[in-house]
PDB file of N, CA, C and O in Angstrom:
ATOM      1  N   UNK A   1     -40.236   9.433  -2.379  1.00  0.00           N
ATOM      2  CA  UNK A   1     -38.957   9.335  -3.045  1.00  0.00           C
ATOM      3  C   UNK A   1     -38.892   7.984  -3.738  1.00  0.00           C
ATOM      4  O   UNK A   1     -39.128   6.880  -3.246  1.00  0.00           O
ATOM      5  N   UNK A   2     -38.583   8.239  -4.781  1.00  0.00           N
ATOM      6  CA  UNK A   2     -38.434   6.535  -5.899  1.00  0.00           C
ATOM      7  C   UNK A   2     -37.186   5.748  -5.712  1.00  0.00           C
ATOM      8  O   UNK A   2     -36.058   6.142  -6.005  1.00  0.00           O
ATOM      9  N   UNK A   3     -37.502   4.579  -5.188  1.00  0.00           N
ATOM     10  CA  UNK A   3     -36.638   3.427  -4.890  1.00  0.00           C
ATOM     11  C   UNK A   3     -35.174   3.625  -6.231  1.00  0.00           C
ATOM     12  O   UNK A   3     -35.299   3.716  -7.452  1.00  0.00           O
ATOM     13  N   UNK A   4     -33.933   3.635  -5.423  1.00  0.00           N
ATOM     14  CA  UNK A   4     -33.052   3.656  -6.759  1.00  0.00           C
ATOM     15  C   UNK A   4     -33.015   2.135  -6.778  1.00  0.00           C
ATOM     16  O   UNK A   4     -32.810   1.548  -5.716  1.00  0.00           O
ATOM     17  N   UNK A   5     -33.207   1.423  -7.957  1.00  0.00           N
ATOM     18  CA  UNK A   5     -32.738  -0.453  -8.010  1.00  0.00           C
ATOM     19  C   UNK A   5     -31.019  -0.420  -7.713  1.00  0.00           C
ATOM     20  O   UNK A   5     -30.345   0.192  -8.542  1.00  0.00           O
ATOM     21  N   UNK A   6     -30.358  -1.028  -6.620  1.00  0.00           N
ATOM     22  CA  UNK A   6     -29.061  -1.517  -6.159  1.00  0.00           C
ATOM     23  C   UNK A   6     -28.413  -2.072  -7.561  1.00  0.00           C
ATOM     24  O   UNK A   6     -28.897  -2.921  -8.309  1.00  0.00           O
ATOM     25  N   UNK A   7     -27.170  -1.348  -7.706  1.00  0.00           N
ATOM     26  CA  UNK A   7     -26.274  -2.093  -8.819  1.00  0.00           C
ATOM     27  C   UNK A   7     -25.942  -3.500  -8.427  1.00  0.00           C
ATOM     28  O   UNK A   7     -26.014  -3.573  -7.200  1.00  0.00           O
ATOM     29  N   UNK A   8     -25.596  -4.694  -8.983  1.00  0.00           N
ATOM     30  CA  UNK A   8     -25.471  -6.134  -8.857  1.00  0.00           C
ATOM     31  C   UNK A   8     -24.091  -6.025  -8.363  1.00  0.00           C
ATOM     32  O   UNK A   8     -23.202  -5.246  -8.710  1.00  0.00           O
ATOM     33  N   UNK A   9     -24.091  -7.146  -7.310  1.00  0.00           N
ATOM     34  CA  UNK A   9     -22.426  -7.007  -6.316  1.00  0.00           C
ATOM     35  C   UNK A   9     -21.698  -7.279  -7.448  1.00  0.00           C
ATOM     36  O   UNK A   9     -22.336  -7.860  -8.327  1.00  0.00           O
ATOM     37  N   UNK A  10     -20.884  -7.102  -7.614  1.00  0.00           N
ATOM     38  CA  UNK A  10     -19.844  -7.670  -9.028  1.00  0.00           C
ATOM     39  C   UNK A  10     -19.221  -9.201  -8.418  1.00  0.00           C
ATOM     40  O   UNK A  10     -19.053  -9.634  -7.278  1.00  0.00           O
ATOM     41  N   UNK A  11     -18.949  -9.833  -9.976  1.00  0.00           N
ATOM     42  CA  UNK A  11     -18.376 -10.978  -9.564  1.00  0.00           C
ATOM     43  C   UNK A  11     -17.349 -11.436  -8.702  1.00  0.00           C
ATOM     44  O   UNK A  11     -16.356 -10.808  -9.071  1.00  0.00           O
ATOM     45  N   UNK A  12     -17.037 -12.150  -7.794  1.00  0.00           N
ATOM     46  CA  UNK A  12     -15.583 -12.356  -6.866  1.00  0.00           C
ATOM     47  C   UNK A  12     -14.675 -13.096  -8.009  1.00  0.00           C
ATOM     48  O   UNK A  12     -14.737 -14.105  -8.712  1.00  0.00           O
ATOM     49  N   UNK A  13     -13.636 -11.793  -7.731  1.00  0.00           N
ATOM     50  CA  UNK A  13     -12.308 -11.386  -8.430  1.00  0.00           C
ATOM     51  C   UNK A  13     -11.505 -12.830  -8.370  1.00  0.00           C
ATOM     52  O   UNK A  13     -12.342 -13.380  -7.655  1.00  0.00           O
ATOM     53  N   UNK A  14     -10.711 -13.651  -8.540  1.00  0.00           N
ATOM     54  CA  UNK A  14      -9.608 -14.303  -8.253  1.00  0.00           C
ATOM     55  C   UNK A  14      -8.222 -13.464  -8.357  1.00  0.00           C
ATOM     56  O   UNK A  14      -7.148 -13.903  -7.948  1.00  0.00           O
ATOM     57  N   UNK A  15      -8.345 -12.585  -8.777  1.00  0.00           N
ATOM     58  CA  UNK A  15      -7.101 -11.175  -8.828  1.00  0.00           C
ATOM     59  C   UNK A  15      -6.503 -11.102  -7.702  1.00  0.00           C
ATOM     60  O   UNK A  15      -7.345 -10.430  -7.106  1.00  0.00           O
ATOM     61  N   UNK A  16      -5.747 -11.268  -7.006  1.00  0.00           N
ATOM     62  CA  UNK A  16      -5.026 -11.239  -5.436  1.00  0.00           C
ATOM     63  C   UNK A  16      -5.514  -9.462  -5.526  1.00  0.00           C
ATOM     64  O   UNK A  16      -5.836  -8.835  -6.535  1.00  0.00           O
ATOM     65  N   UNK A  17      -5.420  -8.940  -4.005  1.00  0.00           N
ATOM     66  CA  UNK A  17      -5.752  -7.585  -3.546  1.00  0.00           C
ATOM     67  C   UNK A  17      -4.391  -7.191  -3.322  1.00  0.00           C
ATOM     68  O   UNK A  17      -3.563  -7.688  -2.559  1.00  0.00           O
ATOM     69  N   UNK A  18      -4.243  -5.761  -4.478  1.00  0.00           N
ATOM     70  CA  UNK A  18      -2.772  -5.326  -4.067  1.00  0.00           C
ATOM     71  C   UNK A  18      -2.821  -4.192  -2.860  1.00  0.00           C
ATOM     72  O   UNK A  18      -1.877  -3.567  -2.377  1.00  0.00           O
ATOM     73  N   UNK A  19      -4.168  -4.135  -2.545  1.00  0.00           N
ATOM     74  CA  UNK A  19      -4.375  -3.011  -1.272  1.00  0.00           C
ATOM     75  C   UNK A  19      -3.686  -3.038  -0.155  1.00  0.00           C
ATOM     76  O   UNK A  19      -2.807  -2.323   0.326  1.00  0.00           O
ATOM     77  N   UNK A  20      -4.516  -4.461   0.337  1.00  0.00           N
ATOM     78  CA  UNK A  20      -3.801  -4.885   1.669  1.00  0.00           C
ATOM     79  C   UNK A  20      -2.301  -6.085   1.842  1.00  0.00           C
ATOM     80  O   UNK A  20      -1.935  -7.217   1.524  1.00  0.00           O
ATOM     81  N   UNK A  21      -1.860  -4.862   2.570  1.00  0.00           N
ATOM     82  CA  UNK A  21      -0.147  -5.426   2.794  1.00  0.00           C
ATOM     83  C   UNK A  21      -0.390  -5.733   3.969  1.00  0.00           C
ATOM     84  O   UNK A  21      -0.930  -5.074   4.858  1.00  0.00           O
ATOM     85  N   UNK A  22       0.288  -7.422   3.965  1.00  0.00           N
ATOM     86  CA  UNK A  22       0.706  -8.013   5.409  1.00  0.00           C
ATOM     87  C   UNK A  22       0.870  -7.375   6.365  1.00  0.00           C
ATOM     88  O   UNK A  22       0.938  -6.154   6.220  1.00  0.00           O
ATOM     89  N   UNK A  23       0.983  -7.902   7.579  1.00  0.00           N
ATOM     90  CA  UNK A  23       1.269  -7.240   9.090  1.00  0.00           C
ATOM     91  C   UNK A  23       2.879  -7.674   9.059  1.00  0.00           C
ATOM     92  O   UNK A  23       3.385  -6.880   9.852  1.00  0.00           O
ATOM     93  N   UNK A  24       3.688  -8.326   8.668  1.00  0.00           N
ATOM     94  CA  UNK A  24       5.246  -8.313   8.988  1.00  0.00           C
ATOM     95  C   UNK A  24       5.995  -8.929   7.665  1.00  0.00           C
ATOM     96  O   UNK A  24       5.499  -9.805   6.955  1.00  0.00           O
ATOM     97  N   UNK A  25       7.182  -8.362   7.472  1.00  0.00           N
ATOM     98  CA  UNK A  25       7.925  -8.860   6.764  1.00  0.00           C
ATOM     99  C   UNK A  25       8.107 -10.288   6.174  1.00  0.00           C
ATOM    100  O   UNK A  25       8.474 -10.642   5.053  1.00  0.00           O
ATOM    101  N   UNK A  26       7.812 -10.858   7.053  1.00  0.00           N
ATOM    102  CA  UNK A  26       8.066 -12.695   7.248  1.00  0.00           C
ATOM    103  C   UNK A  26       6.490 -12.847   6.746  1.00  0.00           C
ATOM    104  O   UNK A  26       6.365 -13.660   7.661  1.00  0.00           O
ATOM    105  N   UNK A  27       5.134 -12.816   6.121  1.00  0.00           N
ATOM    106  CA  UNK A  27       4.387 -12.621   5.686  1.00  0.00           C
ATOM    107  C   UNK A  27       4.422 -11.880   4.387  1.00  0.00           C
ATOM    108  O   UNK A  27       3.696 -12.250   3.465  1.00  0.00           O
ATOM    109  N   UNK A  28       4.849 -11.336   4.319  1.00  0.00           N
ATOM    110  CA  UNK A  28       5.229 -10.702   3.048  1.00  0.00           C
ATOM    111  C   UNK A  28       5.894 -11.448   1.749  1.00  0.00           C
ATOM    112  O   UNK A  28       5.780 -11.455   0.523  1.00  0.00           O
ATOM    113  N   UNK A  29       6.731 -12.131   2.886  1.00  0.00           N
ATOM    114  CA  UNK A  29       7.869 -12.400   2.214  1.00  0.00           C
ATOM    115  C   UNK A  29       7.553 -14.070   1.640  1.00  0.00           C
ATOM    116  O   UNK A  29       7.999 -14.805   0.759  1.00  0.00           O
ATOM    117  N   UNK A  30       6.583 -14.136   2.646  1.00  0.00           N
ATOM    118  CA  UNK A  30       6.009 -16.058   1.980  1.00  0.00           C
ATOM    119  C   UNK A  30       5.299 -15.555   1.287  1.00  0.00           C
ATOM    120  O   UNK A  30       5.800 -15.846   0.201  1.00  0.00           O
ATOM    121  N   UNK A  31       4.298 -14.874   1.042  1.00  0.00           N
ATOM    122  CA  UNK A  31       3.209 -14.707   0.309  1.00  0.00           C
ATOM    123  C   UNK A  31       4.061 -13.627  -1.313  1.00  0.00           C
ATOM    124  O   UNK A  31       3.479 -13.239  -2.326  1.00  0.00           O
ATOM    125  N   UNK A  32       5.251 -13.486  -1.002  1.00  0.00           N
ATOM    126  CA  UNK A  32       5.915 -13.306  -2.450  1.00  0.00           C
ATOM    127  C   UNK A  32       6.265 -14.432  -3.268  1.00  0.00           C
ATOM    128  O   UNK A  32       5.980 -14.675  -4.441  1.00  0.00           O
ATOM    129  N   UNK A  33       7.093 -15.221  -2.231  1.00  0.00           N
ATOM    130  CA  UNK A  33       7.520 -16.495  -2.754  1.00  0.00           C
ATOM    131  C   UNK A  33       6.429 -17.765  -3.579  1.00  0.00           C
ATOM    132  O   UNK A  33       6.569 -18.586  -4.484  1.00  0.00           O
ATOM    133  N   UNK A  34       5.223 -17.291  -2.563  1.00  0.00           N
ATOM    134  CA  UNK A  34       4.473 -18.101  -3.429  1.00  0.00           C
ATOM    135  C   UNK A  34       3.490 -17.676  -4.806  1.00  0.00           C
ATOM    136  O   UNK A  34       2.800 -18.336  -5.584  1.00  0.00           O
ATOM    137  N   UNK A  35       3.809 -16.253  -4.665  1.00  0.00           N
ATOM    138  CA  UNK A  35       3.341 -15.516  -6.072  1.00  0.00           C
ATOM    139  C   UNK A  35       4.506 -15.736  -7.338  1.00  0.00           C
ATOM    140  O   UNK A  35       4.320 -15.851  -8.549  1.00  0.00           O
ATOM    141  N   UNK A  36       5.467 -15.741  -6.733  1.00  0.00           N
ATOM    142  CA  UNK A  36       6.306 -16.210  -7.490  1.00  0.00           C
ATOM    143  C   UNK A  36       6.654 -17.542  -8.121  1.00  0.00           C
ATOM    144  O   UNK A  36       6.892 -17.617  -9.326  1.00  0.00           O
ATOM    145  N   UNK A  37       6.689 -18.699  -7.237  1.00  0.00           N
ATOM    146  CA  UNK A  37       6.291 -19.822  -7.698  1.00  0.00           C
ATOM    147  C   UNK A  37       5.354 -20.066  -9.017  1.00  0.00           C
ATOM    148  O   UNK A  37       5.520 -20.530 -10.145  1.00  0.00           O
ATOM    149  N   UNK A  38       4.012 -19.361  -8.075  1.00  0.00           N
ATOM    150  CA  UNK A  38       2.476 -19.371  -9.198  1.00  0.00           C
ATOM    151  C   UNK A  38       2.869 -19.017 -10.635  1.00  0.00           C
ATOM    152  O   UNK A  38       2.531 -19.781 -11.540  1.00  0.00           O
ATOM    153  N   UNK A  39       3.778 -17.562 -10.980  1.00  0.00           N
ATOM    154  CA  UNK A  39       4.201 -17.546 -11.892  1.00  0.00           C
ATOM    155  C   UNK A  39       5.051 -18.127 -13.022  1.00  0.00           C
ATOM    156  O   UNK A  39       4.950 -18.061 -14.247  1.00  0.00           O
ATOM    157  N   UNK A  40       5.916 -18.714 -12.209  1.00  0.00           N
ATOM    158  CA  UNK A  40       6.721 -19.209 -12.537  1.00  0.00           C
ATOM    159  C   UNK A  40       6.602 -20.829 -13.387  1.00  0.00           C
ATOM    160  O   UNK A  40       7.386 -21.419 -14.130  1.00  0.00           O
ATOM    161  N   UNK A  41       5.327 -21.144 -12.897  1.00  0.00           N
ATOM    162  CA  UNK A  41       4.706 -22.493 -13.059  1.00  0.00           C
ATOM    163  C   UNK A  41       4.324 -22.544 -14.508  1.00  0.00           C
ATOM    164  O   UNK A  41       4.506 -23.490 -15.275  1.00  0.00           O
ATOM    165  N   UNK A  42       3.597 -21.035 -14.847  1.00  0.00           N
ATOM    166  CA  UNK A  42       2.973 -20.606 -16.232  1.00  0.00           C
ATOM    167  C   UNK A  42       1.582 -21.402 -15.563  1.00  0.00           C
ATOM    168  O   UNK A  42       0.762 -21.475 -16.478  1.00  0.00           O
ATOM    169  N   UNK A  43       1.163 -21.864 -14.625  1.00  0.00           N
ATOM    170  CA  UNK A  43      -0.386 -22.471 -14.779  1.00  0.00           C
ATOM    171  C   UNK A  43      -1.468 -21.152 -14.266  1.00  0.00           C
ATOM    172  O   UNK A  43      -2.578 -21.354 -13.774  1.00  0.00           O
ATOM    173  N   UNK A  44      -0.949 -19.982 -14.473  1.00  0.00           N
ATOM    174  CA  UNK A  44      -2.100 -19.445 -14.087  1.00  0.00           C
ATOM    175  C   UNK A  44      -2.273 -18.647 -15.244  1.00  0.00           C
ATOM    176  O   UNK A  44      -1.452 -18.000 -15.895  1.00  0.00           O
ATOM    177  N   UNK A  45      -3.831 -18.857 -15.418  1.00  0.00           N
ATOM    178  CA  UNK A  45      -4.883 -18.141 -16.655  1.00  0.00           C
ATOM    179  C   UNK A  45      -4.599 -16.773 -16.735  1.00  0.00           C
ATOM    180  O   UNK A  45      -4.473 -15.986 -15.797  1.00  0.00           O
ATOM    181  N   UNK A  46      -4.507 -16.549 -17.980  1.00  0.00           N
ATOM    182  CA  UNK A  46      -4.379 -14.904 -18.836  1.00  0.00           C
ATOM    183  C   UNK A  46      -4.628 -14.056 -17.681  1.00  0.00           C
ATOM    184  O   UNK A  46      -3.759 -13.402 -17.103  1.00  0.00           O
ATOM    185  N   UNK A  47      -6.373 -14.122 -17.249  1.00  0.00           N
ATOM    186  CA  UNK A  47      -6.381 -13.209 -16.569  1.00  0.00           C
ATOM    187  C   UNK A  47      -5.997 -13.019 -14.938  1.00  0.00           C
ATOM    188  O   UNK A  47      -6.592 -12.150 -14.300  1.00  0.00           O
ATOM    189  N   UNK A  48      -5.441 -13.481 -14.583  1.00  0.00           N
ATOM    190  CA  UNK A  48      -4.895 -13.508 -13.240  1.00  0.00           C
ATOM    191  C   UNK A  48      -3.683 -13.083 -13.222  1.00  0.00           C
ATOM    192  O   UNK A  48      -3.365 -12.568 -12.150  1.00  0.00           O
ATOM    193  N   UNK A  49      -2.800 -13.114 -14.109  1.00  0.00           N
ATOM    194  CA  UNK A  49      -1.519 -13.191 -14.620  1.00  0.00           C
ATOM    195  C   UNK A  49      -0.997 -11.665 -14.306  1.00  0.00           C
ATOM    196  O   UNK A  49       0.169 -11.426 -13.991  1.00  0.00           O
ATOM    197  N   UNK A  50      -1.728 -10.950 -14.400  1.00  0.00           N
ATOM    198  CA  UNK A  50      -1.555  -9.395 -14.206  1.00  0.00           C
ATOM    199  C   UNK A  50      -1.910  -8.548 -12.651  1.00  0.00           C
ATOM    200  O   UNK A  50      -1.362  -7.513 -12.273  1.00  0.00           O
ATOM    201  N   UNK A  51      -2.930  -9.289 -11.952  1.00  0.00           N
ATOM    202  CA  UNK A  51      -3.338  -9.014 -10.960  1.00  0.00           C
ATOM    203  C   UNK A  51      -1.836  -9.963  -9.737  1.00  0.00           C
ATOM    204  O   UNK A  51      -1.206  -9.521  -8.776  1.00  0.00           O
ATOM    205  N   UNK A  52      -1.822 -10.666 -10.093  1.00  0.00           N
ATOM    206  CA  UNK A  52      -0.464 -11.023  -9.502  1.00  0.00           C
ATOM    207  C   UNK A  52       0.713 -10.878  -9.413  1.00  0.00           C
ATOM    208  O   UNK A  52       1.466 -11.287  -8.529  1.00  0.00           O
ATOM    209  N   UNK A  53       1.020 -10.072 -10.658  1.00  0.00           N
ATOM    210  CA  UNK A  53       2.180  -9.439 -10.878  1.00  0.00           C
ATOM    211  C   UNK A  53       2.042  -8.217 -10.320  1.00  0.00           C
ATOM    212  O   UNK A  53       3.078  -7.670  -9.943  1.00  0.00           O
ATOM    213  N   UNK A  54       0.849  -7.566 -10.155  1.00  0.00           N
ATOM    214  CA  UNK A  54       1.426  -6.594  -9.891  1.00  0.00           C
ATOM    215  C   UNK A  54       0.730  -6.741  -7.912  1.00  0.00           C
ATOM    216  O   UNK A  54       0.525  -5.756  -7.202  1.00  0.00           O
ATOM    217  N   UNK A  55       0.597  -7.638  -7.644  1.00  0.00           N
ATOM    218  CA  UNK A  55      -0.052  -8.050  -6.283  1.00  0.00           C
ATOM    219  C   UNK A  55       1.849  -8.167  -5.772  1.00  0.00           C
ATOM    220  O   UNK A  55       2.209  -7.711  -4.687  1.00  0.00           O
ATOM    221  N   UNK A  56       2.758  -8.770  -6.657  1.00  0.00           N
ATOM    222  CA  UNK A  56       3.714  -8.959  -6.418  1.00  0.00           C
ATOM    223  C   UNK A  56       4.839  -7.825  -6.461  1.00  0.00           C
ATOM    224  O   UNK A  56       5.747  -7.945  -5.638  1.00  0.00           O
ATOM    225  N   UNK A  57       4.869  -6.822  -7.268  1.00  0.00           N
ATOM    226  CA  UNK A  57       5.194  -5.535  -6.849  1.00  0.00           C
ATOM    227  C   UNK A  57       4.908  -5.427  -5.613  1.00  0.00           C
ATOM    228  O   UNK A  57       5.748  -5.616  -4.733  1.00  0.00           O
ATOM    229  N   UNK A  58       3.630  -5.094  -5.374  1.00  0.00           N
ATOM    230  CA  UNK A  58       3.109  -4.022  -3.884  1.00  0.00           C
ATOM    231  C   UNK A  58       4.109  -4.920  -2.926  1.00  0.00           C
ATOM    232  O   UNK A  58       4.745  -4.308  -2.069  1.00  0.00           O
ATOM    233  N   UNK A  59       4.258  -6.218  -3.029  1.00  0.00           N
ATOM    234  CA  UNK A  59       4.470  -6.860  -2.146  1.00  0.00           C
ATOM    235  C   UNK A  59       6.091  -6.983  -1.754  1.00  0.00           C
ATOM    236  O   UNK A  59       6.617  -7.165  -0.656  1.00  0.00           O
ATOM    237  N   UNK A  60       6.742  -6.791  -3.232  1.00  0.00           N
ATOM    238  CA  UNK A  60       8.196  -6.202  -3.302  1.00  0.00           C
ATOM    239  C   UNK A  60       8.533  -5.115  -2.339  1.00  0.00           C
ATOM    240  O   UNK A  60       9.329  -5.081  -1.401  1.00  0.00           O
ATOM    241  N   UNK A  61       7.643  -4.168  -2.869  1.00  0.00           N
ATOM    242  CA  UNK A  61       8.183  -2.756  -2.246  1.00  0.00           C
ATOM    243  C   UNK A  61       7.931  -2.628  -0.754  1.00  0.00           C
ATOM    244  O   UNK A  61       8.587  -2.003   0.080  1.00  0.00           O
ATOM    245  N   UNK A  62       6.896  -3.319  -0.614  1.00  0.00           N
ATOM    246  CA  UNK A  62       6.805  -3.234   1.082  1.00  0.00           C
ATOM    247  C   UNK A  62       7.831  -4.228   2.164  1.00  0.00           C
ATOM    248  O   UNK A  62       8.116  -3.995   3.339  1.00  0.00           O
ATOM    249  N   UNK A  63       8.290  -5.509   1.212  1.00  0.00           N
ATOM    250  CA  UNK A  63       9.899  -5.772   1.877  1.00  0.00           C
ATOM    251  C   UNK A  63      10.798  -5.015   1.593  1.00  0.00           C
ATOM    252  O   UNK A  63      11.760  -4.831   2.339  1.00  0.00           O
ATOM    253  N   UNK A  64      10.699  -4.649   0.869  1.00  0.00           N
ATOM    254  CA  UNK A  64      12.006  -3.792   0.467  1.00  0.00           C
ATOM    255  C   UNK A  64      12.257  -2.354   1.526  1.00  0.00           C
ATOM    256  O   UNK A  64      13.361  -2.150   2.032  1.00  0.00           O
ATOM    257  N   UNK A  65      11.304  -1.609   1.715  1.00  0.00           N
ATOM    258  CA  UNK A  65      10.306  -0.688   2.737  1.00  0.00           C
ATOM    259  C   UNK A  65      10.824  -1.456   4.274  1.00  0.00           C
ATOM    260  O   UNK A  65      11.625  -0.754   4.890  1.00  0.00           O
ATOM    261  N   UNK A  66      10.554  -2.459   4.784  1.00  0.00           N
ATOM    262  CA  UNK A  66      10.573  -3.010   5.591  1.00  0.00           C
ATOM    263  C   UNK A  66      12.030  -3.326   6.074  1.00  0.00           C
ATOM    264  O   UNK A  66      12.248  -3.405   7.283  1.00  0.00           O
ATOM    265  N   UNK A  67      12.888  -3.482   5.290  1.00  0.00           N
ATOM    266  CA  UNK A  67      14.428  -3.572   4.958  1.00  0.00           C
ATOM    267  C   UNK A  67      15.183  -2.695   5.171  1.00  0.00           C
ATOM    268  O   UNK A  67      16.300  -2.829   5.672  1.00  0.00           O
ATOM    269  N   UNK A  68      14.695  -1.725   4.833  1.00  0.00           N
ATOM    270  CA  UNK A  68      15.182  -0.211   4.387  1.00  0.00           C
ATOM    271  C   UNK A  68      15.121   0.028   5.893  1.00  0.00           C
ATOM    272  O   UNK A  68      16.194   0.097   6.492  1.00  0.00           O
ATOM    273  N   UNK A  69      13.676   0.196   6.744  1.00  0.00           N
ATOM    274  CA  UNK A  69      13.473   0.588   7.700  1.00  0.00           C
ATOM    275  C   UNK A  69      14.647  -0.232   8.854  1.00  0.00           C
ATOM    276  O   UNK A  69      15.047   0.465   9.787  1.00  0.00           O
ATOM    277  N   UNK A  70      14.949  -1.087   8.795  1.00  0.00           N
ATOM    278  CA  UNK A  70      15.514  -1.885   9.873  1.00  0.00           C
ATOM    279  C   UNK A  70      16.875  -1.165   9.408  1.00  0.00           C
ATOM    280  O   UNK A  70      17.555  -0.566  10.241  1.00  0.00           O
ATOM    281  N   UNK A  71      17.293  -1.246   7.924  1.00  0.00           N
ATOM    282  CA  UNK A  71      19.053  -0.747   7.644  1.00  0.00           C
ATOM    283  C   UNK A  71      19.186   0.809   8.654  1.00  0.00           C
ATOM    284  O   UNK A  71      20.136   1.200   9.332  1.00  0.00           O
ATOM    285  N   UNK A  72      18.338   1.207   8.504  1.00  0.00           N
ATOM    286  CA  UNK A  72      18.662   3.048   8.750  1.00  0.00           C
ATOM    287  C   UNK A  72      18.377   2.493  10.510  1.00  0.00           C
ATOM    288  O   UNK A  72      19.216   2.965  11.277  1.00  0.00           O
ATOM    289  N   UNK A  73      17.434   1.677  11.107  1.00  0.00           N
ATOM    290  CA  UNK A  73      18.120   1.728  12.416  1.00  0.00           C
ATOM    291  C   UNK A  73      19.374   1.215  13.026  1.00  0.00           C
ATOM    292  O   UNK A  73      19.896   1.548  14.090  1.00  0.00           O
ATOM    293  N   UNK A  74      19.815   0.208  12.011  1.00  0.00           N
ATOM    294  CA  UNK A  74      21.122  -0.445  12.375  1.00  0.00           C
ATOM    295  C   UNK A  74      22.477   1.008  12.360  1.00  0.00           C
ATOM    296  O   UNK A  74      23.317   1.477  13.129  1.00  0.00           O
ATOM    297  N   UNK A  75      21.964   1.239  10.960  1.00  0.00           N
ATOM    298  CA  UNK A  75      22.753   2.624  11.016  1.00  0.00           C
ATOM    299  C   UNK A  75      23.381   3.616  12.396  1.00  0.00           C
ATOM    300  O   UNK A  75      24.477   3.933  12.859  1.00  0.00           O
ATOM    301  N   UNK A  76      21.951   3.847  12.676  1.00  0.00           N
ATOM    302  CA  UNK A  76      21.543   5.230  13.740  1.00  0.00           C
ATOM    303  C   UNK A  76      22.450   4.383  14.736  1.00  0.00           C
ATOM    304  O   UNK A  76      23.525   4.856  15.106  1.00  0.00           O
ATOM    305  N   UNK A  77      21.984   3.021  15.212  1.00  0.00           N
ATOM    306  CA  UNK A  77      22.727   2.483  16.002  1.00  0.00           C
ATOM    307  C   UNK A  77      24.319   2.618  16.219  1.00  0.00           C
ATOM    308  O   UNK A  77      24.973   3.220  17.071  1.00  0.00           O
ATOM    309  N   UNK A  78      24.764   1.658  14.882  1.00  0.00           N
ATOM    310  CA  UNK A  78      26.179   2.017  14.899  1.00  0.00           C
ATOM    311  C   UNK A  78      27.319   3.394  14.942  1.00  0.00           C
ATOM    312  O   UNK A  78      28.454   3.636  15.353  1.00  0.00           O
ATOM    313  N   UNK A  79      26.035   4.174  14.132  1.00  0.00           N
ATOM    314  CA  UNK A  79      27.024   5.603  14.504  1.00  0.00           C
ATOM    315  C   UNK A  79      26.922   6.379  15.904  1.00  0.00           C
ATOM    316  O   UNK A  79      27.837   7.091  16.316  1.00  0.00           O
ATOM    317  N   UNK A  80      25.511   6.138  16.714  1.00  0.00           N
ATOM    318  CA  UNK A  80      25.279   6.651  17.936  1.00  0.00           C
ATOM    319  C   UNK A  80      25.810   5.771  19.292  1.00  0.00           C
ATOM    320  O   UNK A  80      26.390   6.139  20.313  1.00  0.00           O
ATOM    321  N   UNK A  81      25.446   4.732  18.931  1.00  0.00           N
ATOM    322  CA  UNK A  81      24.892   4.345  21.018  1.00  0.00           C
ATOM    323  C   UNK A  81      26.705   3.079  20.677  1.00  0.00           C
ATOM    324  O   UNK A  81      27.708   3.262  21.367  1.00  0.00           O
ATOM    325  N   UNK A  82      26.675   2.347  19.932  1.00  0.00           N
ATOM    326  CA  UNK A  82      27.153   1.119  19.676  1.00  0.00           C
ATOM    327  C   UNK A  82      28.861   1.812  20.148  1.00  0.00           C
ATOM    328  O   UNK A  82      29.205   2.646  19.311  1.00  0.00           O
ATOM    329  N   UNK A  83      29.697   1.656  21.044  1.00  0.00           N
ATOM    330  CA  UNK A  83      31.060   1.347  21.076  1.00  0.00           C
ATOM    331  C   UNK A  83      32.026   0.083  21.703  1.00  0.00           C
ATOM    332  O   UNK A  83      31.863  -0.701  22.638  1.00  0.00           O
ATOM    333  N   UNK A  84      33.114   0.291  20.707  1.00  0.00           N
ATOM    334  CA  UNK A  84      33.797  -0.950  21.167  1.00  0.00           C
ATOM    335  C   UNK A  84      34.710  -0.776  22.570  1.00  0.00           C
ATOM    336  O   UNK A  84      35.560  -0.065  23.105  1.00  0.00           O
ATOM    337  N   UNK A  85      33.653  -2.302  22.803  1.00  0.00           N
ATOM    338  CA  UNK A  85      33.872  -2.250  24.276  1.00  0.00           C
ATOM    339  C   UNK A  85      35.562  -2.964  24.615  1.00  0.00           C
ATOM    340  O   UNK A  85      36.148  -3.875  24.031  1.00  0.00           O
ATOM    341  N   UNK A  86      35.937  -2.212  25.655  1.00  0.00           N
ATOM    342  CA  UNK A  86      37.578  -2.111  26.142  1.00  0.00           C
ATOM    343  C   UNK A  86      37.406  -3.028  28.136  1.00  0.00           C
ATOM    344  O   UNK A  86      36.558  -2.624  28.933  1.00  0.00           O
ATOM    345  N   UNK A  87      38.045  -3.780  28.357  1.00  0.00           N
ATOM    346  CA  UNK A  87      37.999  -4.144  29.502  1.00  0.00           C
ATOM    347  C   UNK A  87      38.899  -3.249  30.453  1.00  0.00           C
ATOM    348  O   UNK A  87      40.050  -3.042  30.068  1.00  0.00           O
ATOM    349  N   UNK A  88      38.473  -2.676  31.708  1.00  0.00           N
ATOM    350  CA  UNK A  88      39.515  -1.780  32.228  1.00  0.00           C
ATOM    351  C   UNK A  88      40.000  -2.595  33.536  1.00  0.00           C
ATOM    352  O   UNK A  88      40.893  -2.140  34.251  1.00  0.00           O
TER     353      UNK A  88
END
């Protein structure tokens, strides 16, 4: 069987990875702030500029996701278990 020649590793990206989302909110939520900053600065090159923005989406929606999730238990809470307590 004839050796296939290995394609060349490709170059390492400086593009942030919009794959992997943090393990908690509070991670999320620094690592927005400082995408945001970055932007905000204008010092980052053409091409990065896009990989961060949208590194900063993913990173939106999964606080936002994360938010959402805690509102609907506060919810469940208040309409189920939560009453105002009366001294007898």
């Amino acid at each position: 069987m004839p050796k296939v020649p290995s394609s060349p590793q490709p170059a390492e990206s400086t593009v942030p990875d919009t794959g992997t989302l943090p393990a908690t909110y509070e991670a999320g939520l620094q690592e927005l702030e400082q995408l945001v900053n970055e932007l905000e600065s204008g010092q980052l090159p053409l091409d990065q500029l896009l990989g961060s923005y949208q590194r900063g989406a993913a990173l939106l929606a999964f606080c936002r996701d994360k938010l959402q999730a805690v509102e609907d238990q506060i919810k469940l809470l208040d309409a189920g278990s939560l009453k105002v307590w009366t001294a007898e």
